[in-house]
N, C-alpha and C positions, 0 to 999 in steps of 0.2 A: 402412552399407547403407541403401538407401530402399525403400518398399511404399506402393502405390498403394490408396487404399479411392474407387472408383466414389457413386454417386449412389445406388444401389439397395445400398450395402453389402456391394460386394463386394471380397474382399480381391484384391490380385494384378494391377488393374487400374483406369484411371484414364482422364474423358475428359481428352481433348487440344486445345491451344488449334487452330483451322485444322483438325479432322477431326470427320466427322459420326459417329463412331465412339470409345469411348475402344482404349486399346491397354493393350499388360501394363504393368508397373510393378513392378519393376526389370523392361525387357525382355531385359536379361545376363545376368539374375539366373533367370528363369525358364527360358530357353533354357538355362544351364547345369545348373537342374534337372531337363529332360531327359533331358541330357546324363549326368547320374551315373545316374539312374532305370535307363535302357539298358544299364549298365556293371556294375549289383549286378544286374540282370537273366541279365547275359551275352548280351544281346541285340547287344554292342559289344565292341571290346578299347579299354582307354582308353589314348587317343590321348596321342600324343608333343607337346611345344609344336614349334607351327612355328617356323622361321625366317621366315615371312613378318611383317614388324613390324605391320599390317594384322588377322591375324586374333590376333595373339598375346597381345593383353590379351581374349578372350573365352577362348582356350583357357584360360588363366592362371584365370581364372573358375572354369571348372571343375574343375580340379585343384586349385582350393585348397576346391570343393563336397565333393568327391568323398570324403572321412572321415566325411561327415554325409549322406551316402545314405540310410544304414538305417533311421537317426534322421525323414528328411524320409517314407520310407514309411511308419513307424509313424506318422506325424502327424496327429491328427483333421481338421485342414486345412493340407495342405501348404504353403500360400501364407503362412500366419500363424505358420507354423515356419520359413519359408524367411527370413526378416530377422534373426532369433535364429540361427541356422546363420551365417550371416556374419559377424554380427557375433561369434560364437565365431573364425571363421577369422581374421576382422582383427582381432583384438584378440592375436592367437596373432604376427600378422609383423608389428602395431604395438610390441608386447614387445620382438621381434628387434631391431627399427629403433633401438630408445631403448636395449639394450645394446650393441650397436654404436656407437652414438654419441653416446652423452651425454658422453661425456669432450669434445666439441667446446664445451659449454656455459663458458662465462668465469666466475671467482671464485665466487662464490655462487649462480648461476644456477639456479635450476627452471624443470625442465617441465611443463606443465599437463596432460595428459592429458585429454579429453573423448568419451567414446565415446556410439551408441546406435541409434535406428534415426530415421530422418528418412519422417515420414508424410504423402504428398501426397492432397491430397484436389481433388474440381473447381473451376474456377475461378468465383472470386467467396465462397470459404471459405478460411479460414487454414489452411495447411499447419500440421502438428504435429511435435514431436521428443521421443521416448521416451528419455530419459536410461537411461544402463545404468550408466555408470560414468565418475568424473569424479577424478582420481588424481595427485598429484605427485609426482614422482621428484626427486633429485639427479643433479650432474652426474656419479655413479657407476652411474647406472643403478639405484638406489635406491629403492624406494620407501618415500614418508617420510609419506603421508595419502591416506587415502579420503575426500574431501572431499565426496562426494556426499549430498545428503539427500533421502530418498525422500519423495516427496510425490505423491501419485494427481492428476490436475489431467484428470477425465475429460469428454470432448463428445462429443457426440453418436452415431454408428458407432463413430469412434475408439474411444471408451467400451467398448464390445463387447469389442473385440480387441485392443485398447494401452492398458489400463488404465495409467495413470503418465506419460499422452504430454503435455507441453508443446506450447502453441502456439509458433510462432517468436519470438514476441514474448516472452511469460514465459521463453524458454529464455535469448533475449539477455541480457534483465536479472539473472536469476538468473547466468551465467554474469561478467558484470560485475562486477554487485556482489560474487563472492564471491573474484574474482582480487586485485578493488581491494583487499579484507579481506587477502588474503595480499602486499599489498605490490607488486602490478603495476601498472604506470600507462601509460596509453593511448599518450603520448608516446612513451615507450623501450619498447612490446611490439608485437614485429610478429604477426597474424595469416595463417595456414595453413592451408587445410580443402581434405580429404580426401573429397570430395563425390562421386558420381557426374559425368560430366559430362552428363548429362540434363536438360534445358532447365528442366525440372519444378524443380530442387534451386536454380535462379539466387538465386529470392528470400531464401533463407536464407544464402546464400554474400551478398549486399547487404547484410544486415542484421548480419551480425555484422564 
């Protein structure tokens, strides 16, 4: 998931390049919180996925929000619980994904696993990425290392509210350096990311 932190520190929201205005940040992500808000209300019945392929990745959104409802109203700021909620949900059908199909991986193959929140900030400042969790599995669906090491790397706002968040750039190198250590190499590993498609997220989808 990604969360936008504004100029005045705020979370949930981010300017934009081309608008006199910033806009939300994830703005799927907030409309879906909403969306479940309404649902533990009873203000709503929650909705079925369409068949429209159109609206069916927001619906999808919120159905995979909607267990972390109660959780996002207890929240002292919903916006700074809403990235941590996701990334609970993805990490929950990244699982499914790599047992289901790790047995496609050839001889000795691992998988990398990299999870966390991707933090955009306005332009002319480096976007940041809060590592959560970085994990390898076997081609059994295995998990064989928690590869992650915690390290606080805090700036500015970010500081505030994503204590542990890498720049894009610290994320890249650390990421590199520590595949090379497990024996990956640039040549024979192809790269995958699992990004918003929000215009916001391109530069880190380039750089790595």
């Amino acid at each position: 998931p990604h969360v936008g932190v504004d100029k005045a520190g705020k979370v949930g929201t981010v300017e934009r390049r081309g608008r006199a205005n910033g806009g939300s940040c994830c703005g799927s992500a907030v409309a879906a919180t909403g969306y479940v808000a309404d649902v533990l209300a009873g203000k709503i019945e929650k909705a079925a996925i369409p068949d429209d392929a159109v609206a069916a990745q927001q619906a999808y959104v919120g159905d995979m929000l909607l267990p972390y409802a109660q959780r996002l109203e207890d929240a002292d700021d919903k916006m700074v619980e809403l990235p941590y909620a996701l990334y609970d949900a993805q990490t929950d059908m990244v699982e499914k994904i790599i047992a289901k199909s790790a047995g496609g991986v050839a001889g000795d193959g691992q998988i990398a696993v990299l999870g966390g929140v991707q933090i955009n900030t306005p332009e002319g400042y480096s976007d940041y990425y809060l590592p959560l969790s970085f994990e390898l599995y076997n081609n059994k669906g295995e998990l064989i290392e928690d590869i992650l090491a915690t390290k606080n790397r805090p700036f500015s706002k970010v500081k505030e509210v994503f204590p542990g968040a890498l720049s894009n750039a610290e994320l890249v190198n650390k990421v590199t350096a520590t595949l090379a250590a497990n024996g990956y190499e640039k040549e024979t590993t192809l790269v995958a990311t699992s990004l918003c498609c929000d215009e916001v997220n391109r530069p880190l989808e380039a750089e790595l």
